[in-house]
C-alpha positions as CSV (number, residue, x, y, z in Angstrom):
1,X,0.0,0.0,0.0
2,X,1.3,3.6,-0.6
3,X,2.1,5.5,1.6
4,X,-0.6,8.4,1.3
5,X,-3.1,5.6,1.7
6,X,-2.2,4.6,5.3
7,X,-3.5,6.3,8.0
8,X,-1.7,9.0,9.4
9,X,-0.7,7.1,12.4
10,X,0.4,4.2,10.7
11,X,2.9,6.4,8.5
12,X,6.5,5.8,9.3
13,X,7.3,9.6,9.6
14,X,4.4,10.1,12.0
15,X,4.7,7.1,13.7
16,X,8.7,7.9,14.4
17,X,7.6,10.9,15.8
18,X,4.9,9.9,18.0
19,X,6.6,7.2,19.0
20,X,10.1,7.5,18.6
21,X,12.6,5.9,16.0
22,X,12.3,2.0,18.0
23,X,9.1,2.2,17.4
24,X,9.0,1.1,13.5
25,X,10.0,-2.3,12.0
26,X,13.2,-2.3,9.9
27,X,11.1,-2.1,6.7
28,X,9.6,1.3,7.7
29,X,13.3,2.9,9.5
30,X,14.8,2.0,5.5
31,X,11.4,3.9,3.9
32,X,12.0,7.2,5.2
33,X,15.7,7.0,4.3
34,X,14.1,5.7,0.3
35,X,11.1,7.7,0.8
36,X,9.8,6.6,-2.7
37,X,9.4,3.4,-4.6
38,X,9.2,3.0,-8.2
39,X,6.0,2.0,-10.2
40,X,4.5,-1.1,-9.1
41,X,6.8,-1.0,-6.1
42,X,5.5,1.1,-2.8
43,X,7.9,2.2,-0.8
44,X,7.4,-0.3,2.2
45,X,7.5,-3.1,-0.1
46,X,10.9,-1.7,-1.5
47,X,12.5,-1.7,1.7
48,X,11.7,-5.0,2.6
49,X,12.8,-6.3,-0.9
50,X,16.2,-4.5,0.3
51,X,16.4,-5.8,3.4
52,X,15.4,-9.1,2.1
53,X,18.0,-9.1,-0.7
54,X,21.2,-8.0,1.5
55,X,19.9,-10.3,4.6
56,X,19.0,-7.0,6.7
57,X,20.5,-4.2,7.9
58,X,24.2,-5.9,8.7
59,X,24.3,-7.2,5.3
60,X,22.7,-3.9,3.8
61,X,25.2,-1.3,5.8
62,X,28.0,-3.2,4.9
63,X,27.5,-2.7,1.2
64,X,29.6,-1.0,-0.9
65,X,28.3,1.8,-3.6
66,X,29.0,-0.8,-6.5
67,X,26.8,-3.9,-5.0
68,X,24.1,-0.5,-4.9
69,X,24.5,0.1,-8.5
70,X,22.0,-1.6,-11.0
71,X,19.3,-2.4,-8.2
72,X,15.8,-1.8,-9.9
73,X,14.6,1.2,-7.2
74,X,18.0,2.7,-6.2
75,X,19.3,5.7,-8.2
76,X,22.5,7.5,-7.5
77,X,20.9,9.8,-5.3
78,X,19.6,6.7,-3.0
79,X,22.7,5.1,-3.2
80,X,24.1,7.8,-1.9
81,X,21.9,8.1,0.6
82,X,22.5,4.5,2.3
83,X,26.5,4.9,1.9
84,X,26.0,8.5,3.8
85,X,24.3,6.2,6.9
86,X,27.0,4.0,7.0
87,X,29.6,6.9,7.2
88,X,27.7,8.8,9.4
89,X,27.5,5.5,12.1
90,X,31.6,5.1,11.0
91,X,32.4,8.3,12.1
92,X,30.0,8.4,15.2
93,X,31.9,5.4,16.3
94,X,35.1,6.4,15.8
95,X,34.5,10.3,17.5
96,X,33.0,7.8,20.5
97,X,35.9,5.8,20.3
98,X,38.5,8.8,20.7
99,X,36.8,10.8,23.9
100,X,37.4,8.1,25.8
101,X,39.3,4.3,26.6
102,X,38.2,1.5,24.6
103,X,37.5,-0.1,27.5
104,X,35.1,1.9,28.5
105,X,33.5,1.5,25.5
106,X,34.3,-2.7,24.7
107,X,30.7,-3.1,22.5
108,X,31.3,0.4,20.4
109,X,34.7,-1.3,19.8
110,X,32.9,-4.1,18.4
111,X,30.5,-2.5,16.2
112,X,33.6,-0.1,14.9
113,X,35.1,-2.8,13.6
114,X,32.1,-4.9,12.2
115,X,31.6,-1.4,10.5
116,X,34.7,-1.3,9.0
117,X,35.8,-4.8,8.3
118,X,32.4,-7.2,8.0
119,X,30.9,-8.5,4.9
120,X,34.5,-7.1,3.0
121,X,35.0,-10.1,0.0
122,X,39.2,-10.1,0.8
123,X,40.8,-10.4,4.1
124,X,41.9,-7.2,5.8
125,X,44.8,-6.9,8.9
126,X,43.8,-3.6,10.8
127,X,45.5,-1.7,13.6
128,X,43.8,0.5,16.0
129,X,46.4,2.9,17.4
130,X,45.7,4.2,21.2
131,X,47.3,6.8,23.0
132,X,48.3,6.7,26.9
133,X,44.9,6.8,28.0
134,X,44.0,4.2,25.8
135,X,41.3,6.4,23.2
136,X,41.7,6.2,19.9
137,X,44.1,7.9,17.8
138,X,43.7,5.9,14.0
139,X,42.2,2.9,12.5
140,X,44.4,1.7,9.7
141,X,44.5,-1.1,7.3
142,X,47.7,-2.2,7.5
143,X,48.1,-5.5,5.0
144,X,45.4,-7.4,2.7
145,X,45.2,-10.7,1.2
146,X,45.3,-14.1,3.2
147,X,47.5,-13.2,6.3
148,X,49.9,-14.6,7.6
149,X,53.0,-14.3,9.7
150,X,55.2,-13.6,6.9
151,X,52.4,-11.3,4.9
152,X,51.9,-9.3,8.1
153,X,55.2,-7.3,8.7
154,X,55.7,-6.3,12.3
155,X,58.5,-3.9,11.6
156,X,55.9,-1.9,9.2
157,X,53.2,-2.0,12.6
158,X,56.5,-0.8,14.9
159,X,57.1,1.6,12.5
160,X,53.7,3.3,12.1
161,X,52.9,2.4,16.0
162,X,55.7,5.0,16.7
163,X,55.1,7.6,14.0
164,X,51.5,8.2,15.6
165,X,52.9,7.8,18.9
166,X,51.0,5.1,20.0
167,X,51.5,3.5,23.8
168,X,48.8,0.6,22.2
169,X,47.5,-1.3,19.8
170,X,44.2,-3.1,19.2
171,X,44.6,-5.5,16.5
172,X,42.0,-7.1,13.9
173,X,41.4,-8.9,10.7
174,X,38.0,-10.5,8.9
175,X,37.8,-13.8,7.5
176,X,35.5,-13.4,4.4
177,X,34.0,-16.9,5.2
178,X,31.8,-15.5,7.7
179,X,33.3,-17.5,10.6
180,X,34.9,-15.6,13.4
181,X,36.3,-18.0,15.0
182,X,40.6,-17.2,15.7
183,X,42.9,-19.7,14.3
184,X,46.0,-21.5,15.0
185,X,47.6,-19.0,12.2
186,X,46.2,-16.2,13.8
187,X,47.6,-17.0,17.6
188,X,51.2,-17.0,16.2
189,X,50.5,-13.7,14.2
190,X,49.3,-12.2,17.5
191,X,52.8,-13.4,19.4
192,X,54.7,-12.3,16.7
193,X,52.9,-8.7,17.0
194,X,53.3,-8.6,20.2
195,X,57.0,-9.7,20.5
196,X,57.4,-7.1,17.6
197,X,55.5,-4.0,19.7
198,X,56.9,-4.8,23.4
199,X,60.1,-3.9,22.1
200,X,59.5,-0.5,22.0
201,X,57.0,-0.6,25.2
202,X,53.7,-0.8,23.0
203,X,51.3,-2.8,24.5
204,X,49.2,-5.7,22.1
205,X,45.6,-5.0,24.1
206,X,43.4,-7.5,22.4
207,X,43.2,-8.8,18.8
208,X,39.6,-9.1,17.5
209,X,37.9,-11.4,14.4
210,X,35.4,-10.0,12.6
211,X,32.9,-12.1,11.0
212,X,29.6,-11.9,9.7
213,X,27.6,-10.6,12.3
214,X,29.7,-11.6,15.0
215,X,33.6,-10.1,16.7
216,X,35.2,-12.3,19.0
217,X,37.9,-10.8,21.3
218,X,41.1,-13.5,21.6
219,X,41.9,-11.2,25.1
220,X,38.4,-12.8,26.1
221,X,39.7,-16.2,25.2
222,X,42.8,-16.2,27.0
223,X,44.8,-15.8,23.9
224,X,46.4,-12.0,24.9
């Protein structure tokens, strides 16, 4: 149904506003950001066929302008649109993540890096640099390709560790399989790190695995 033929309470805008954003299903948050369909294709109906299509809003956040392109409904301008949301969460997690210590902060660390590393097709090594207090100075990709101990240089972490001035380190990587489970490979990349980075007193904090939907902490599992 259209829009303009629900009742006004039933609309998404005035129900937000009467009710506040948690009030509307995920079909009816993604229709204000559309706001129109195309012919044969009401909004509501669009937005579920989005959500649907990308497996909801973890699959939908995470993708990137070209998976946009060439979908029946989105144009440039709503393509634009959804990459601007994800940038906008990016950067709200990152200006959280810098006012004060990760720890204080352990889930918006996770959602950070699901943010930046989940759903990616190719394997990404990522270093968050910290300062004293432990808030964030820098997320940076660091290596990509299938990781290992000898395609993850340590020296190059050392070196950019001390050109920010970093007292610690949060490392992470995705595995494009979905599975975030740490393996055997990755425990002696972590000990090489950290062998690497307690030479000149920077501290390994935890090194996290993003998956699909899911970021396990190897700290939390003993492996730090």
């Amino acid at each position: 149904m259209p829009l303009h033929d629900l009742p006004p309470e039933a609309r998404p805008r005035e129900k937000l506003l009467a009710r506040g954003p948690e009030a509307l299903a995920d079909a009816e948050l993604l229709a204000l950001l559309l706001r129109t369909g195309i012919q044969g294709t009401p909004v509501l109906q669009l937005a579920q066929q989005l959500l649907d299509q990308f497996g909801g809003w973890h699959g939908l956040l995470h993708a990137r302008v070209a998976d946009l392109k060439g979908i029946k409904g989105l144009g440039p301008a709503k393509q634009a649109e959804i990459a601007a949301v994800l940038e906008i969460a990016r950067r709200s997690l990152h200006s959280e993540l810098a006012q004060r210590p990760v720890f204080d902060a352990p889930e918006a660390v996770r959602r950070y890096l699901s943010l930046q590393l989940g759903g990616l097709g190719h394997e990404v090594f990522a270093v968050l640099f910290l300062d004293a207090q432990h808030r964030l100075i820098a997320l940076e990709e660091m290596f990509r390709g299938t990781l290992t101990q000898t395609s993850v240089y340590p020296r190059e972490v050392v070196k950019r560790g001390l050109a920010l001035g970093a007292a610690a380190v949060i490392l992470a990587h995705n595995h494009p399989s979905g599975v975030a489970e740490p393996s055997r490979a990755d425990e002696l990349l972590t000990q090489a790190l950290q062998a690497a980075l307690n030479l000149v007193d920077i501290r390994v904090l935890d090194h996290f695995v993003v998956g699909m939907g899911e970021v396990i902490s190897m700290a939390e599992r003993g492996k730090i």
